[in-house]
Structure formats: structure tokens, C-alpha cells
C-alpha positions in Angstrom: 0.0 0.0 0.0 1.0 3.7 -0.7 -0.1 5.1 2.3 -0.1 8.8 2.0 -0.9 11.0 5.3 -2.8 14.4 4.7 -3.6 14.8 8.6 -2.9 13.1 12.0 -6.6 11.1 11.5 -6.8 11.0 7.6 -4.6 9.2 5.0 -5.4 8.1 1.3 -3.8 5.4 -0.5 -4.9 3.4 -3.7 -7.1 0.7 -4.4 -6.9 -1.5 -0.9 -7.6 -5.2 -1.3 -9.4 -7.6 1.5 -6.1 -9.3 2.5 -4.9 -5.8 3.7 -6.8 -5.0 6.5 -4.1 -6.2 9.0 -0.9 -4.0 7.7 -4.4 -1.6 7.9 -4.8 -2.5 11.4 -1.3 -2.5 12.2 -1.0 1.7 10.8 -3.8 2.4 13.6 -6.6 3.0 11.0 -9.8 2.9 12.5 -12.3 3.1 9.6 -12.1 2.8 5.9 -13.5 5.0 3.7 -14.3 4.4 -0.3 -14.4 6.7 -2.8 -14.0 4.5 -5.7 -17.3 3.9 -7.6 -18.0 -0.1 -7.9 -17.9 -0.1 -11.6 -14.4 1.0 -11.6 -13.1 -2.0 -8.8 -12.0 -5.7 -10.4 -13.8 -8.7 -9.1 -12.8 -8.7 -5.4 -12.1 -5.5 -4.7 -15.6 -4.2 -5.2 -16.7 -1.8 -2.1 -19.1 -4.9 -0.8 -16.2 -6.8 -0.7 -13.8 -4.6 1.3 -16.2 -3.5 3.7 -17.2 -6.9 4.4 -13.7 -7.7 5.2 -13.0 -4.2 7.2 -15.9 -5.5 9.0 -14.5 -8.7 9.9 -11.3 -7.2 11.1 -13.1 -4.7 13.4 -12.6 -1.2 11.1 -15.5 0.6 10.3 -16.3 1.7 6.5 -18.2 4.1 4.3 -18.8 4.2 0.5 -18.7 7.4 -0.7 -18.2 6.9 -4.7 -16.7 10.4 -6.4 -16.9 10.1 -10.2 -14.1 12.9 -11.0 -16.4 15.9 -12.8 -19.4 14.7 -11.2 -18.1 15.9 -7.7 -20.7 17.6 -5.4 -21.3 18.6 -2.1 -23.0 15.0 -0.6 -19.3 14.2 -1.6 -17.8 16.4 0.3 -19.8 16.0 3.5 -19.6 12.4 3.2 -15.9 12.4 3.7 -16.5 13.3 7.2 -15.9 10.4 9.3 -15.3 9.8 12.8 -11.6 7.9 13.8 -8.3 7.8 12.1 -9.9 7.4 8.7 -7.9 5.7 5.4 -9.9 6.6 2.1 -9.0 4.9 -0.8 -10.0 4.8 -4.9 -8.2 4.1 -7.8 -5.1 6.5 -7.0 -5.7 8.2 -4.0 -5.9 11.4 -5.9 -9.5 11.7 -5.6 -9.8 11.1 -2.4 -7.2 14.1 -1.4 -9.2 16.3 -3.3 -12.4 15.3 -1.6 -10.6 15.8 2.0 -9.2 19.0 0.8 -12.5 19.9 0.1 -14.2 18.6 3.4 -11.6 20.6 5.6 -12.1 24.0 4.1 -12.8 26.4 6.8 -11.3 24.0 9.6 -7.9 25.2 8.7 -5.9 28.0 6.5 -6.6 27.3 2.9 -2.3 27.2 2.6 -1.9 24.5 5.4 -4.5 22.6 3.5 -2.4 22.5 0.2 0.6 22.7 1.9 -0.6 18.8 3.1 -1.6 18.1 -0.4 1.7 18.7 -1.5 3.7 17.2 1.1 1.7 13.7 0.4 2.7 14.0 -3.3 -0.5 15.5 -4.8 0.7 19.2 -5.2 -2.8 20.9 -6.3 -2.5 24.5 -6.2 -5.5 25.3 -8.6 -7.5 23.8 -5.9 -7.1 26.7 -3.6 -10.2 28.9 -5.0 -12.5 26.1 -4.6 -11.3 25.4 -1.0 -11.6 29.3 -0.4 -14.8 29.1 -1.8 -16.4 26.4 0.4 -14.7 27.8 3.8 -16.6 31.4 3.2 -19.7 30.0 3.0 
């Protein structure tokens, strides 16, 4: 896995597979949280399947599908989860934008991107939008 921290309680990382929820465990992740649409996922790695296994190993989990240019605001609320969260889809991209969108307002628009950048997923056009979403 390429875990990729944007906070102390949220990381995002690639597609996950069932037989990860150990090394999962063993991070201190406390809930999983999908943003990958099921069409997209192979046989096996379909959002039934991993939460079905992050169920058995204890972690709790929540589908949140973003389709990239279908992105709206149920999206962005519905990265708001509760414990040291690990959201997942196909590169891990998606789901930093989604969290960079669900922060705005809890922190400085710059610290925000600043934690974009330093996880490898330097997005400086996003900064209006983040703006945007903190003022109102």
C-alpha cells in the first residue's frame, strides 16, 4: 500500500484489497472510507467486498463513490468520518481532493495544500474552490 498521510486522522492510499486489513490495522486506521465507484473496482475489490472484510477485522467503513467531474457537495460531506480514517480509490488522488474539500474552513486554505503537496498530490488550482467552500 501507498499510504499517503494528509492529517494526523486521515490518509489516502490506492485501491486497498481484503487481505490488507491487517498491515491496515497494524497503521492504527480505525475506519475505511471508499471513494471509488464499484464499476471501476476488479472482481474482489468491489466496495461490498472490502467493507465486508474491514468488517470482519473490526474497522468501520463508508462508501462514498466520487466520479471525477461529477463531484458535489453529498461528496464532500460524506468524507466526514469519525476515527483515524484511510480513504481509498483508484489513485488516492480523488480522495485528497475530496478531503481538501471537506476541511475548508477548519484550517488555512495554505496549510491545506501545503498537506496536499507534502503527500505528493501538489494541487495548487484547488485553492479557490477550498476558499470558496470555507466562506460560506
Amino acid at each position: 500500500m501507498d499510504i499517503r498521510t494528509l492529517s494526523p486522522d486521515f490518509a489516502v492510499t490506492p485501491q486497498i484489497h481484503a487481505a490488507d486489513m491487517d498491515a491496515i490495522l497494524a497503521e492504527g486506521f480505525t475506519h475505511i472510507l471508499c471513494n471509488r465507484p464499484e464499476g471501476e473496482s476488479m472482481p474482489g475489490d468491489k466496495p461490498q467486498d472490502i467493507e465486508a472484510a474491514a468488517k470482519a477485522a473490526g474497522l468501520g467503513f463508508s462508501n462514498n463513490p466520487v466520479v471525477m467531474g461529477q463531484l458535489n457537495m453529498d461528496n464532500v460531506t460524506g468524507q466526514k468520518v469519525e476515527g483515524k480514517v484511510l480513504a481509498y480509490c483508484a489513485s488516492g488522488t480523488r480522495s485528497a481532493i475530496v478531503w481538501a474539500l471537506s476541511v475548508a474552513g477548519t484550517q488555512p486554505t495554505k496549510e491545506i495544500l501545503a498537506a496536499l503537496d507534502a503527500a505528493g498530490f501538489p494541487m495548487p488550482q484547488l485553492g479557490p474552490q477550498v476558499d470558496a467552500l470555507a466562506k460560506g
